[in-house]
N, C-alpha and C positions, 0 to 999 in steps of 0.2 A: 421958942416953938418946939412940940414934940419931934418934929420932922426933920428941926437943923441940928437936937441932941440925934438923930436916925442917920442923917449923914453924914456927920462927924464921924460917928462910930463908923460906918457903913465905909468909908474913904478909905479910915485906918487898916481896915484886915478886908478888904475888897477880895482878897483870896481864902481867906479862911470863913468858916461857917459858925464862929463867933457873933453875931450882930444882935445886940440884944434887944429886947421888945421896950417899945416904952412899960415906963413903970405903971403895973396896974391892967393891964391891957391882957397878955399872953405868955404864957412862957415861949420861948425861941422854940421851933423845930430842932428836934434832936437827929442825927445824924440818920439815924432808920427810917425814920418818918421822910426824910428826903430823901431819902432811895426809894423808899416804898411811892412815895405821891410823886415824885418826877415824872416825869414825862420819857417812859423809855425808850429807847433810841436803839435799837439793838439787831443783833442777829440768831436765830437758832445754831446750834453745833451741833448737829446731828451726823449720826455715826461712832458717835464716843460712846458714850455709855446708853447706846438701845442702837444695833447694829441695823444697817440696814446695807446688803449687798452693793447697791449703785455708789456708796460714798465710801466704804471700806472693806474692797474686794478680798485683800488678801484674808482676813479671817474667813472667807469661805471657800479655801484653796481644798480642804477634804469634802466637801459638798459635793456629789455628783450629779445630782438631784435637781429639778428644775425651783424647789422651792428655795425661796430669798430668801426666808426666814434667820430669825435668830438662834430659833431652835432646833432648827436643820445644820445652822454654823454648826454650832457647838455639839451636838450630839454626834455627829459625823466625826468632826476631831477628835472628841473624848474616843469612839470607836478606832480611830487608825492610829494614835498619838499616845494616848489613855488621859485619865482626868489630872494628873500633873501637868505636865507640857502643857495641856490647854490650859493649865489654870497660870502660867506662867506666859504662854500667848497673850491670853487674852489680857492680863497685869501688865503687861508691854505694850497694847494698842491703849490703855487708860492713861499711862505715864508719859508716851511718843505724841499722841496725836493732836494735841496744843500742845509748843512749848515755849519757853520765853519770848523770841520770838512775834508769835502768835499774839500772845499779852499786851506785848510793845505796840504789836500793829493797830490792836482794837484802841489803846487807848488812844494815840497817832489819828488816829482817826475819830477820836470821839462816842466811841461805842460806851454807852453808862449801863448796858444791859445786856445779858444772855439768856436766850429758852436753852435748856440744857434737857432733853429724853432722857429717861430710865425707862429701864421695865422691872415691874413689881419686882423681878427674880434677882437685882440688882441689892435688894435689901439681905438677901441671905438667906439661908437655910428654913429660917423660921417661919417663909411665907411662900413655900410654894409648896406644902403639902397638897395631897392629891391634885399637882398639876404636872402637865410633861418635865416642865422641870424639875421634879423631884428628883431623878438621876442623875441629873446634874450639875446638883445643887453647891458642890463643893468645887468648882468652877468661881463662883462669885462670894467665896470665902472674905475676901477683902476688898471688893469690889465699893459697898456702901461708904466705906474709910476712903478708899481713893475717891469716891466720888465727893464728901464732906473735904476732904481736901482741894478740890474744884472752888468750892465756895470761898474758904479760906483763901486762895490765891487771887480770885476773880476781888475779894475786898480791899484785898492789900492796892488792887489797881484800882479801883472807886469804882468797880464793876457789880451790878445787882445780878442777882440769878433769881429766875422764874425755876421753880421747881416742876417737871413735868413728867408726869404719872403719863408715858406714854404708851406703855404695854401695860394694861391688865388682866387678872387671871379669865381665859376663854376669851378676849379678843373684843374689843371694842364695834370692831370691823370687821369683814373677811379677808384686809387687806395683810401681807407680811410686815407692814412697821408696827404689827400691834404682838409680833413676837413670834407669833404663829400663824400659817398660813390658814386659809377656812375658816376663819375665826366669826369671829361677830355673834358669840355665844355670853358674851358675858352679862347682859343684862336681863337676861331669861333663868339667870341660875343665882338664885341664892346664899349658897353657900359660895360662888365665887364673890358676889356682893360685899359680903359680910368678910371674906379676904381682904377686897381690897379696901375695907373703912378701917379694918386692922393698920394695912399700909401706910394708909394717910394720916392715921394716928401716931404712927409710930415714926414719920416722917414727921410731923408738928412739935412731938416731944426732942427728937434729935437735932432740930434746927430754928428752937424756939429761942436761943442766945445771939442767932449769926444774925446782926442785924441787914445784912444784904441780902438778907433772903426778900426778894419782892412779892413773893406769892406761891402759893402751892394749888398747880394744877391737877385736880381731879382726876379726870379722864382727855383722853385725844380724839379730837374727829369722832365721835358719836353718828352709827350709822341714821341717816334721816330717817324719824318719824320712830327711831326708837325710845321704849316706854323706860326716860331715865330720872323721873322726878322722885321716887322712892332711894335710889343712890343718892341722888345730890340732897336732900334733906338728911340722909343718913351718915355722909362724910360730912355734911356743912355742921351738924350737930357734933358730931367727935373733935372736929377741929377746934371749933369754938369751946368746947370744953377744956382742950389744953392751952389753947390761946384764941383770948378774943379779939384780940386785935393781928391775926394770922390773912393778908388775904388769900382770898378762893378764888381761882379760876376755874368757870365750867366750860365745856363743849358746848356751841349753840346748836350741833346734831345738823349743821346745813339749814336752818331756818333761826337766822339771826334776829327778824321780829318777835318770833314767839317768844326767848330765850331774854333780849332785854326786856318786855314786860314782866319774866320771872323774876330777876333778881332787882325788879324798882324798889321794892319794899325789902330787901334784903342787904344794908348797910356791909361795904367788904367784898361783895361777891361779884366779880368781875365773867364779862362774857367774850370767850376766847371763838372769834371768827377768823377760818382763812378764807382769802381774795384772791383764786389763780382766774384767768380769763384765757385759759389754755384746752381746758376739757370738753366744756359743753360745747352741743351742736351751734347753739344761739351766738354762741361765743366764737367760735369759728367761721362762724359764717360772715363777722365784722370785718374791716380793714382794718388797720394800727390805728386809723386818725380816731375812728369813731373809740374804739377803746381807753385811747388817751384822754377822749372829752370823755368820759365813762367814768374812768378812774376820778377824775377833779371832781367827779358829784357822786364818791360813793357816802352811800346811806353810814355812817357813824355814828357813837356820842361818846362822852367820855366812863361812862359806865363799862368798855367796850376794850378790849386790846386787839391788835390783828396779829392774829400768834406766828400765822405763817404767809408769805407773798412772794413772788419772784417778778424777774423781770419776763419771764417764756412765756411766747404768744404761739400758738398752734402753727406748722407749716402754711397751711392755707391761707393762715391770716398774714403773714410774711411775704407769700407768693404776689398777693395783690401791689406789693411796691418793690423798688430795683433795693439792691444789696447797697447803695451808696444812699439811699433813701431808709433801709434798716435801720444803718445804724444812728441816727439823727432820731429815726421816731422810737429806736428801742428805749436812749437817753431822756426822750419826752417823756416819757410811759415812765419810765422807772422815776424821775421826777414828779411827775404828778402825782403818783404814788403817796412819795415821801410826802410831799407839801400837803396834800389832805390828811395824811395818817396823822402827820403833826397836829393839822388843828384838829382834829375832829374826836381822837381817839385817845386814851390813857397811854398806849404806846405799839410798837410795832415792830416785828422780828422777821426777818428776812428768812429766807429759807435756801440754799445753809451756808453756814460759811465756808468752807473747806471740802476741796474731797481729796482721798489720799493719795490718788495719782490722776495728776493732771490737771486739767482746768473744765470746771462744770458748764462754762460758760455762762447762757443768761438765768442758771441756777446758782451762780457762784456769786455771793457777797463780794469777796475780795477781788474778781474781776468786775463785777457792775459798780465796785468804788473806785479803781482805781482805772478804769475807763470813764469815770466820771457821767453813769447812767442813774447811780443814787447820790446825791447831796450827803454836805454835812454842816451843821450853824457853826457860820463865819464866828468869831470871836471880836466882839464890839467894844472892847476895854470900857463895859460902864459910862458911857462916854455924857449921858444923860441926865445924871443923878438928883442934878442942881433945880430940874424943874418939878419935882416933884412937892414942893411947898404949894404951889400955884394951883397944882392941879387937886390938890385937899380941899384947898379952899374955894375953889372953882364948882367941888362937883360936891361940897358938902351944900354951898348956896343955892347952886341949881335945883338940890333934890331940897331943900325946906321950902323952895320959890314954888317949885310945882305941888307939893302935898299943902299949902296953904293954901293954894286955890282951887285944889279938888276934893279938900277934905271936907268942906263945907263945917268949918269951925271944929273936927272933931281934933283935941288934943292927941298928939301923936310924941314918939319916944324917937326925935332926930338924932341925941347923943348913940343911940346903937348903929345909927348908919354913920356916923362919923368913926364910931370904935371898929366895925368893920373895914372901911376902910383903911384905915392905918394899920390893920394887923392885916389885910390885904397886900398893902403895898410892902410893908413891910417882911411879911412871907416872901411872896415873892422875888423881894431883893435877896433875900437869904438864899435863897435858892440860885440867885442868878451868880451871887459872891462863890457858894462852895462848886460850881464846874461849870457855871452857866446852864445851869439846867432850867428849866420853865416845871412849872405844877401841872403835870398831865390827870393824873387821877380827880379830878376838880369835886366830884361827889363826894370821897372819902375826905379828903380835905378838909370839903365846908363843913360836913358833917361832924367830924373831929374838933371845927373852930366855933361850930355852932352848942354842942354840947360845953364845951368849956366857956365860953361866953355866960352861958345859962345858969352855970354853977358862980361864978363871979358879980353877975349881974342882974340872977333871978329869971326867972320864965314870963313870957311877954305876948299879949297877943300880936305884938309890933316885931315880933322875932325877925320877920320877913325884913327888917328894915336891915337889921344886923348882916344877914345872910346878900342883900342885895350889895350892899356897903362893899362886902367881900371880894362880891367877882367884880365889882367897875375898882375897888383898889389894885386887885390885878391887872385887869384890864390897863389904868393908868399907868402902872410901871413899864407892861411892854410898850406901851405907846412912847413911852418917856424913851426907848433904846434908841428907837426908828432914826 
């Protein structure tokens, strides 16, 4: 049987990402395509490379100024320091602020991903004409190199990095993480537009070899109800020009229904939601419980990533229960989190891991993991493997029993849901051999196994069978862990 040549092999390199496809069937997942389709598990590093005051005070020790910005930091310093010294400051908070360390700990923990911010200005000299930064441009002389060095590091650990366009030129937002304070200019002006499709282009061409690149995000937080479907056709088209197979993450702009009916018919293009229950009044006005059951039925799909979340719930919502009752419902919260991000979602990033002095508290990764408020998947050493013959043949019979008696005689094509399945199950265990990871991107996926299918085995109006075959052979593997 195809499936005891799949566990044979599968037993022998149970850690390596070696498992080959039966003959005929698929090529194996290549090491990208498993960082890229897993299921990320991660945290954002914010602060490193796109500043933001709260997580990395000292660069804004010349700031006298009430604005947070980046571009308050640094223009300030350049003013009392001059542009060397800051450009040696700031090369010191790139190379300080993870260090090995840090590395140890994410993967200790199980971390397979990082959102990592930039701002456009981070690219260098060549792309911040006519913007504030233009004067200060030789500040991040070698900023884009330390930062491709980031990537580098984060692969050598099996760590994928989310590329995140989090400042662009004139500001996303009026908030200071988009670089500059007042902002929220950017989508009214054109020639910043056309800057920042340069950016993204020039970002796809420099990090079109690193296979841990999991995606490149466009823009950050998109103020609601701004008019952004003229950028994102305009960078989604430059990217795909240099790589088609590059994913795109957008801003859903605070209205995450409208944004996944944009990219349904857009193969690649992922919808970056964040999920704080700290702001709104609606939000405030709940107890911990109700938010906890809140959390367990948020609206996801895997089209979807949640790029930013924390554990912090508003004063008022905290006041409603005792401090020995906090911390029991903060662990809840922060759990249910995880447990739906897992299934529901391509993957999901904490907001943030680190600040530089001190502890963030229920903003802080490394204190909500190692107070044990966020989870991490147990390690099950494959313990299951052996039932997966049973369940082929189980779930190939059931679906010929049932299409024979509702097809009302029409001939149908069972061998494609048989062949899905096994490249199903067999994906899957590849995935679960090289880190235990699961297939979180499930759309890219299928779509990837569905086209290759098609090429091997022709176009079918029964394709649907292939494609269903897929997800119950996944499905079957994790059930096989349990």
């Amino acid at each position: 049987m195809v499936l005891d040549k799949l566990k044979s092999k599968f037993e022998k390199v149970r850690g390596s990402s070696s498992i080959p496809n039966p003959p005929g069937l698929s090529t194996p997942a290549s090491r990208h395509e498993i960082f890229k389709y897993r299921l990320h598990v991660g945290t954002n590093i914010g602060g490193w490379f796109m500043l933001e005051k709260w997580l990395a005070p000292s660069l804004h020790t010349s700031n006298k100024s009430s604005d947070d910005s980046e571009f308050a930091a640094v223009s300030s310093s350049v003013k009392d320091i001059g542009l060397d010294r800051t450009r040696s400051k700031w090369e010191e908070h790139y190379d300080s602020f993870v260090n090995n360390d840090d590395w140890n700990w994410l993967v200790k923990k199980h971390v397979n991903a990082i959102r990592v911010p930039l701002g456009f200005y981070v690219l260098g000299p060549n792309f911040v004409k006519g913007t504030p930064f233009d004067k200060v441009s030789g500040v991040y002389e070698h900023a884009w190199q330390k930062y491709k060095g980031m990537i580098e590091l984060a692969r050598t650990n099996n760590i994928g990095v989310l590329i995140d366009l989090h400042a662009v030129p004139g500001g996303a937002n009026p908030d200071s993480h988009s670089g500059v304070s007042g902002g929220g200019k950017f989508f009214s002006s054109s020639s910043h537009v056309s800057l920042a499709v340069e950016c993204v282009a020039y970002i796809t061409r420099e990090v079109k070899d690193y296979d841990n690149v999991i995606g490149i995000q466009i823009v950050n937080e998109a103020s609601y109800g701004a008019t952004v479907e003229k950028y994102y056709a305009q960078a989604i088209k430059s990217i795909r020009e240099i790589d088609p197979t590059q994913v795109i993450v957008i801003s859903d702009a605070w209205d995450r229904g409208r944004y996944a009916e944009f990219v349904k018919e857009k193969p690649g293009v992922l919808v970056d939601t964040h999920i704080y229950k700290c702001f709104s009044e609606e939000d405030k006005s709940k107890t911990p419980n109700q938010l906890v059951a809140a959390a367990e039925q948020e609206w996801l799909d895997t089209t979807m990533i949640v790029g930013e979340f924390s554990c912090t719930l508003d004063t008022s919502t905290w006041n409603r229960v005792s401090n020995s009752d906090r911390v029991k419902l903060r662990a809840e919260y922060g759990k249910a989190q995880f447990n739906c991000f897992a299934q529901k979602s391509a993957g999901f990033f904490f907001w943030t891991y680190k600040f530089e002095q001190g502890s963030g508290g229920e903003w802080d990764f490394r204190e909500m993991v190692n107070s044990e408020c966020l989870t991490v998947y147990a390690r099950t050493h494959l313990k299951a493997i052996s039932n997966g013959e049973q369940e082929v043949r189980q779930a190939f019979q059931s679906h010929v029993a049932y299409w024979d008696e509702h097809a009302y005689g029409e001939k149908m094509e069972h061998s494609r849901y048989q062949d899905g399945f096994l490249i199903g199950w067999q994906d899957a265990a590849q995935f679960w051999a090289e880190d235990e990871s699961r297939i979180g991107q499930r759309a890219g996926w299928k779509n990837a196994r569905v086209k290759q299918h098609v090429l091997q085995k022709g176009n079918s109006r029964y394709l649907w069978e292939f494609a269903q075959g897929l997800d119950a052979g996944v499905q079957a593997f994790l059930q096989s862990l349990a």
